[in-house]
Structures are given as C-alpha cells and as structure tokens.
C-alpha positions as CSV (number, residue, x, y, z in Angstrom):
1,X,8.5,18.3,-2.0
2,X,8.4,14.7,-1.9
3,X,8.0,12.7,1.2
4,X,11.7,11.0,1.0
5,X,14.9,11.2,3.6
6,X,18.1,11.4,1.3
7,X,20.8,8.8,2.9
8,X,24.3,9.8,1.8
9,X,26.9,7.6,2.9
10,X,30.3,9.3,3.0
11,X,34.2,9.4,3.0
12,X,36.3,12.2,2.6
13,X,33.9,14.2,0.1
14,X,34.5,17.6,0.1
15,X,34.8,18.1,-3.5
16,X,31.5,16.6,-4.3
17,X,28.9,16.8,-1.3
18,X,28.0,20.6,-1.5
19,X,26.8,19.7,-5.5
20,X,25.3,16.5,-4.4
21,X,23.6,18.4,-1.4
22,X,22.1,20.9,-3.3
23,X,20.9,19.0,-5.9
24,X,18.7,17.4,-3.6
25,X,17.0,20.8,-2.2
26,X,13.6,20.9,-3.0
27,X,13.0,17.8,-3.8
28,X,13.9,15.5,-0.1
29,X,12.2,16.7,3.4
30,X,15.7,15.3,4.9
31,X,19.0,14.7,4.2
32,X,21.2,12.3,6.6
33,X,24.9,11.8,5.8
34,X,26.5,8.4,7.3
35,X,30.0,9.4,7.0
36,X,32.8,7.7,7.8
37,X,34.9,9.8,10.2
38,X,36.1,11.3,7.5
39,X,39.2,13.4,7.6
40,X,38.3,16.7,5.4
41,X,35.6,18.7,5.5
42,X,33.1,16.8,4.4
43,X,30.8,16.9,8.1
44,X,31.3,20.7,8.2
45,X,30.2,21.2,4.6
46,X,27.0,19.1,4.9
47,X,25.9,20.9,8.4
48,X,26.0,24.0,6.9
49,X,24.1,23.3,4.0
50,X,21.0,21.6,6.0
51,X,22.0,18.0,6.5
52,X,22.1,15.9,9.5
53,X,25.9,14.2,10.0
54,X,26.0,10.8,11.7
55,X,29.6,9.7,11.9
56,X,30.5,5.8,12.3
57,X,33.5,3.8,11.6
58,X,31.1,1.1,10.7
59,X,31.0,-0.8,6.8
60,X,29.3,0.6,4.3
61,X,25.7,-1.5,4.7
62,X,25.9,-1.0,8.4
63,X,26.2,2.6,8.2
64,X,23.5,2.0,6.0
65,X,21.4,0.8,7.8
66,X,21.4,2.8,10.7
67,X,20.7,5.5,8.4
68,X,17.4,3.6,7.3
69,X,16.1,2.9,11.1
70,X,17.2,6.1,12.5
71,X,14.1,7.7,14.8
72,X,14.6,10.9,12.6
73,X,13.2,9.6,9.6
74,X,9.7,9.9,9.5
75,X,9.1,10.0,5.5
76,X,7.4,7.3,3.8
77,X,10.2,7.3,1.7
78,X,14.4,6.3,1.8
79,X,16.3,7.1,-0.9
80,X,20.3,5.6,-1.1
81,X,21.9,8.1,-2.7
C-alpha cells in the first residue's frame, strides 16, 4: 500500500463514489471525501465503505484545501482525485 491520502471532493455522487471508492482500496492508506452537503447518499455510501466524510459548503479549492491540511493526514503523499 502506498503511503498516499485519497482527497475526493464531492456533490451529489451516489452513482459513482462506491466504484471510485473501491478502486482505491489497496492502493491509498486514507480516503477523505470533502463533500458538499450533498443531498443523496453520497456521505452514507462513502462511511460505509471506509472513508472519512467532511462536509462543507465551501468552493471547490477551499474544500480542497482543508482536505490537504487536515490533522488526519499523516502520509507523505496527497492525491486529488
């Protein structure tokens, strides 16, 4: 497993996150999803499978980047997925 935290930024992805999710098994130590209070069942989807869910109505880059300084990552590594 490489030393990496995934960063998902999110919106109302249900349909997608589970395959993005577990794609990423194996390979990241974390995953963190900075949604955007979304509305489905996006946050529920992601929790089960592992990830951590930070929601935010912030923009895009600042969700961002309180992914990239939250005190949870401790990889070398951040990956923007």
């Amino acid at each position: 497993m490489a030393n990496v935290t995934a960063i998902i930024p999110t919106y109302n992805e249900e349909l997608n996150i589970k395959e993005c999710l577990l794609s990423l098994k194996g390979f990241v130590e974390k995953i963190i999803l900075m949604d955007n209070n979304s509305t489905d069942c996006t946050k529920e989807i992601a929790e089960s499978l592992g990830a951590i869910v930070i929601q935010s109505s912030k923009s895009y880059k600042e969700r961002l980047n309180i992914g990239i300084e939250h005190p949870l990552i401790t990889t070398k590594w951040v990956m923007n997925i």
